[in-house]
C-alpha positions in Angstrom: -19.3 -6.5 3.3 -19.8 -3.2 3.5 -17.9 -0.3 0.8 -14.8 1.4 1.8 -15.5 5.3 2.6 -15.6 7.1 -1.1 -12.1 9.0 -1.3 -13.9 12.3 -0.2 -15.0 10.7 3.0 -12.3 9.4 4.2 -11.0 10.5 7.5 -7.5 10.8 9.1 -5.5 10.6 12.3 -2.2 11.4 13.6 0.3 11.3 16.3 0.8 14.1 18.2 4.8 13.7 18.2 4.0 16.2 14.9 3.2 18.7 16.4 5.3 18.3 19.4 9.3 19.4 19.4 11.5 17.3 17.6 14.7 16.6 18.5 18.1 14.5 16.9 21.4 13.8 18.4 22.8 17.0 16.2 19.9 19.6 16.9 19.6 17.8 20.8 17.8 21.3 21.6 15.2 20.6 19.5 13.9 22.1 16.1 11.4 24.0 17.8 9.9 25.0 21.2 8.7 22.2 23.6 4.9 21.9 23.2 2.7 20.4 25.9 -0.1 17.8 25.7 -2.3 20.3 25.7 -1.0 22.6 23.4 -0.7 20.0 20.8 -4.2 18.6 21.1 -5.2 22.4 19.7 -2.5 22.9 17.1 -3.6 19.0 15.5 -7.2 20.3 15.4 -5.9 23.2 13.8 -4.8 21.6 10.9 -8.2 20.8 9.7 -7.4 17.9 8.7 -7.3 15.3 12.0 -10.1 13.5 13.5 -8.2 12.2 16.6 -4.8 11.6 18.2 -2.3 9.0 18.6 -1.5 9.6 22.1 1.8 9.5 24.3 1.5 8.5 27.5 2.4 9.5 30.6 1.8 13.1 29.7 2.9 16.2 30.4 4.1 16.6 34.7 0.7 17.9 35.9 -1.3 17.3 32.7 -5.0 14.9 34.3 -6.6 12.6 32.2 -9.3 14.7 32.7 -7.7 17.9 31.3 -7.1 15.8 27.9 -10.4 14.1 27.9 -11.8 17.6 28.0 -9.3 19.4 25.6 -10.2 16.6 22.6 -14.1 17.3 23.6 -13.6 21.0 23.2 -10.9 20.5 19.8 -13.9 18.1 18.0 -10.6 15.1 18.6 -10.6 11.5 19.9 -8.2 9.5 21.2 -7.5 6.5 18.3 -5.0 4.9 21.5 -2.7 5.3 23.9 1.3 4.3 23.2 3.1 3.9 26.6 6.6 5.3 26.6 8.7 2.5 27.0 11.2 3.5 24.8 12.7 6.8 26.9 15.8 6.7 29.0 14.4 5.2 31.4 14.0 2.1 29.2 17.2 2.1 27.2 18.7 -1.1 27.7 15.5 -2.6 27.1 11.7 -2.2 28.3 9.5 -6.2 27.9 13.2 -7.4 27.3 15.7 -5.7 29.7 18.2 -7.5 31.6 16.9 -6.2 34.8 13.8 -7.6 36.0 12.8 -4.5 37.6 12.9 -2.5 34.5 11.1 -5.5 32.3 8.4 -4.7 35.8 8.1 -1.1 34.9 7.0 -1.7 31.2 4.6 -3.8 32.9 3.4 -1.6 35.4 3.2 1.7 32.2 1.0 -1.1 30.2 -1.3 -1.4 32.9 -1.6 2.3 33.1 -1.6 2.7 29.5 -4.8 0.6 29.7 -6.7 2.8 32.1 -6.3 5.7 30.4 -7.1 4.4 27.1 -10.4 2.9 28.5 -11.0 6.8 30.3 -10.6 8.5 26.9 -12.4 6.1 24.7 -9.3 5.0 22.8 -10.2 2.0 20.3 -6.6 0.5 21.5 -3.3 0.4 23.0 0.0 0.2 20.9 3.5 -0.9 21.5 6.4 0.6 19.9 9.8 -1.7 21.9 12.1 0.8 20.5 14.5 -0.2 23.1 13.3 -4.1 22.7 16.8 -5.3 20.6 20.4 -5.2 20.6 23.6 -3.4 18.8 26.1 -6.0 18.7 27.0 -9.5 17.8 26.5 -12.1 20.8 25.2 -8.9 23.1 22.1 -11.3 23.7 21.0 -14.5 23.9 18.2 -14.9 21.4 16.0 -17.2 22.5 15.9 -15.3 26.5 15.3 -12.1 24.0 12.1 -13.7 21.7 10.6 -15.0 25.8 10.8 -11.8 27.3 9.4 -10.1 24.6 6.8 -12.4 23.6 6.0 -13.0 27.2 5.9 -9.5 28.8 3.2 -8.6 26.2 1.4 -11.3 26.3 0.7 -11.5 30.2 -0.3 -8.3 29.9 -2.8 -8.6 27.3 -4.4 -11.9 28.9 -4.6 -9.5 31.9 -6.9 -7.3 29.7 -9.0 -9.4 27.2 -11.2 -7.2 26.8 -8.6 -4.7 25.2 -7.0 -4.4 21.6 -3.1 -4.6 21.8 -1.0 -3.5 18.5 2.5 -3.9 17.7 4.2 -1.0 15.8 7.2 -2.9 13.9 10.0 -1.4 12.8 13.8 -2.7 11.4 16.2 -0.5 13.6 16.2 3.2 15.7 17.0 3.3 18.6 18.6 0.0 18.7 20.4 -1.1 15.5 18.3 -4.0 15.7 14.6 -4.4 17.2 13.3 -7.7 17.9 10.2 -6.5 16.4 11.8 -5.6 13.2 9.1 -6.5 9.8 5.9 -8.0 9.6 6.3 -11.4 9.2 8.7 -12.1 12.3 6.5 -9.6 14.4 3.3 -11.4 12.9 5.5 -14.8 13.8 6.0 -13.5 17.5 2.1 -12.8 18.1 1.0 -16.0 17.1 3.0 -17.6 19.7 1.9 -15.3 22.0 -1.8 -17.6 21.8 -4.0 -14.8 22.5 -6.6 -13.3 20.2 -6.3 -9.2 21.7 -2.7 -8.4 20.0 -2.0 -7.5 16.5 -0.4 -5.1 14.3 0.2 -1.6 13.1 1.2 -1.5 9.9 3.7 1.8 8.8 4.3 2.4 5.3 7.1 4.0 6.4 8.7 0.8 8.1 7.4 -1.6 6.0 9.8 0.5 3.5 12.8 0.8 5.7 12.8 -3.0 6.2 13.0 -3.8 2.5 9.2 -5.2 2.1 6.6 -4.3 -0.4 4.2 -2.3 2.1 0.7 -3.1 0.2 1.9 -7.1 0.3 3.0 -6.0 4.3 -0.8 -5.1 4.8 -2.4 -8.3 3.0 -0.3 -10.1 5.7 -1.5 -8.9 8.5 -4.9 -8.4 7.1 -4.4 -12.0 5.8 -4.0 -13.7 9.5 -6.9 -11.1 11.0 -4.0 -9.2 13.0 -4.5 -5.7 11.5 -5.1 -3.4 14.4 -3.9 0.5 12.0 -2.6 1.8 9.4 0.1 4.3 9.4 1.1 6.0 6.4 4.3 8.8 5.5 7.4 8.3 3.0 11.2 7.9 3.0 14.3 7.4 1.0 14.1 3.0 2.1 17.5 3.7 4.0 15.7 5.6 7.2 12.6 6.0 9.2 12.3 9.7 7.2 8.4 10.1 8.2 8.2 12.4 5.0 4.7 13.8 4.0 2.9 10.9 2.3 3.3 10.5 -1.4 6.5 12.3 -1.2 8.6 9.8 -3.3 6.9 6.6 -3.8 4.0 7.3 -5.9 3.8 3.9 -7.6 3.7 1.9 -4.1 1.4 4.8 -2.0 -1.5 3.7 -5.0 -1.0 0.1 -4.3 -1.2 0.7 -0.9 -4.2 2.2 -0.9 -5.3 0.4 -3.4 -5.5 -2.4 -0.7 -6.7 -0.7 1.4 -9.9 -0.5 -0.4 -9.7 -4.1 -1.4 -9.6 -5.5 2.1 -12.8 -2.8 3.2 -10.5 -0.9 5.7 -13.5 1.5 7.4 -11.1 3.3 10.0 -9.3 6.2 9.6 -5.9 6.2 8.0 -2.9 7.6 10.9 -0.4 9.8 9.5 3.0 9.2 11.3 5.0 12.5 10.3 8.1 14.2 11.2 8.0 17.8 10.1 11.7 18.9 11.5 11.9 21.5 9.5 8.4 22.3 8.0 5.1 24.0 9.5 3.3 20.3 10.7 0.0 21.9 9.8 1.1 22.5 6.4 2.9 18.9 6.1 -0.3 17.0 7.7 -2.4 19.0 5.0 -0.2 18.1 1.9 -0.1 14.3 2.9 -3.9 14.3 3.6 -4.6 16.0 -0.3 -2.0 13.6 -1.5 -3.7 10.8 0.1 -7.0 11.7 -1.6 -5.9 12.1 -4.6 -4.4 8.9 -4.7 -6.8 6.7 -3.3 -9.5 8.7 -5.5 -7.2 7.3 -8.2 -6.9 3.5 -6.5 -11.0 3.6 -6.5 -11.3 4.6 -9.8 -8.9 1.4 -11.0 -10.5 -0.4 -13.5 -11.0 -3.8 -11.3 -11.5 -6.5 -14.1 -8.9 -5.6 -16.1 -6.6 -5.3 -13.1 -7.3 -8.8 -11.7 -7.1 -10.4 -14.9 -3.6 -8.8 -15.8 -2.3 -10.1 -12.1 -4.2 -13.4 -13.1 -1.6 -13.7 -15.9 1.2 -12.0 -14.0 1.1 -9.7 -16.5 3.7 -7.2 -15.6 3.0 -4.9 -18.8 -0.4 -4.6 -18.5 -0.4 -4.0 -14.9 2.2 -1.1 -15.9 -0.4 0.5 -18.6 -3.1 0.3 -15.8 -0.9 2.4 -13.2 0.4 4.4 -15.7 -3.0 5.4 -17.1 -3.9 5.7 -13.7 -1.6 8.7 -12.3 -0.7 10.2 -15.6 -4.0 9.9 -18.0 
């Protein structure tokens, strides 16, 4: 088994939605200008920070695969995948799981898509997020036609592609109050009885928080049942999808995440999944990136031994004096 990347050396990623405009159902004209594909391929390089781009796709009207292809040459960017948008307007009562077969087709038909243009820019996979892929109210759905379409619609898909990596982006609620693919154990649940070895799992710190888990015992999970496809990391208060700069409240938890991290030899780049409304995203990619490395600088620097015997024990004490001595000396 190889070492994970020294803190120093470790590299990042983000989506692109950070640098793109950002828009609630208050501020429904946005926090900022619209920004094109384009335009936010340069601003992400121009943080300094990013080595490549979770990508929306379709793009911008006009915008060739070509034009991006060349635009992440020219920015010193790749493409880490492709995320069809199947959870737009066009796909709000549903995208795998709609009521109308037409609409379930369409999801199809974006997936297939999704998979040509990954394979065009060199992305290492494609990723669903089934925002739309739930319900809002009691006895709106029948359960069990809800787990087959959505467990079916990916799943022909990805036996239609083999050859290509599939992840599922989980998340408790937004836009639907609740998404079939909701926390890591039912999502993990769903994939194996998919029966196909191509799909797995992106696990978000963010979510993981949101839907009440421990994120570090999230990512030993997935990791656990060979199903971890990324890592995506930010903060929130646990009642929201926040997408605060990482490290921005939960100190204690971001170490122990990253601390596994290291433990289960994870050699890609960590994804940063951020939503600057208000802030410069330059400036909030940069502090989460420092933040990170400070962090995971202290994670490496954990004295191992000690640690594993303390857990051993279930010592919760000692455990306590070893993160303590860790982030404040």
């Amino acid at each position: 088994m190889t070492a994970p990347p020294a803190p120093s050396e470790r590299t990042f990623t983000g989506g692109m939605w950070t640098f793109g405009r950002i828009i609630d159902r208050y501020a429904t004209d946005g926090y900022g200008p619209t920004v094109s594909t384009l335009r936010t391929i340069e601003l992400a390089a121009s943080s300094g920070q990013l080595v490549g781009l979770d990508l929306n796709y379709p793009f911008d009207e006009g915008v060739t695969v070509e034009q991006v292809a060349k635009s992440l040459t020219e920015h010193g960017m790749t493409a880490v995948n492709i995320t069809p948008v199947i959870y737009d307007r066009g796909f709000r009562s549903g995208s795998f799981t709609s009521a109308d077969p037409a609409v379930r087709g369409r999801a199809v038909e974006l997936a297939h898509e999704s998979v040509e243009v990954a394979g065009r820019l060199g992305a290492r996979y494609v990723k669903f997020w089934p925002g739309q892929d739930g319900y809002d109210y009691p006895f709106q759905v029948d359960y069990a036609a809800l787990r087959r379409h959505a467990i079916e619609g990916i799943r022909d898909v990805a036996r239609n592609f083999p050859d290509v990596t599939f992840a599922i982006e989980y998340k408790l609620k937004e836009p639907r109050n609740r998404l079939f693919w909701s926390t890591a154990a039912a999502s993990l649940l769903a994939i194996e009885q998919m029966g196909v070895d191509n799909v797995g799992l992106v696990v978000d710190f963010g979510h993981s928080l949101f839907a009440k888990e421990n994120p570090a015992e999230a990512l030993t999970l997935a990791h656990s049942m060979g199903r971890l496809v990324d890592i995506e990391l930010d903060d929130n208060y646990r009642e929201w999808d926040d997408d605060l700069t990482a490290g921005a409240l939960h100190l204690v938890e971001t170490l122990e995440f990253l601390h596994v991290v290291r433990q289960i030899d994870w050699q890609e780049p960590l994804k940063l999944d951020l939503f600057p409304y208000r802030e410069d995203p330059g400036d909030a990619v940069r502090e989460s990136v420092a933040t990170l490395r400070a962090l995971e600088d202290k994670a490496a620097r954990l004295p191992l031994q000690e640690l594993r015997a303390a857990q051993a024990a279930h010592d919760a004490m000692a455990v306590q004096r070893i993160v303590r001595t860790a982030l404040l000396g």
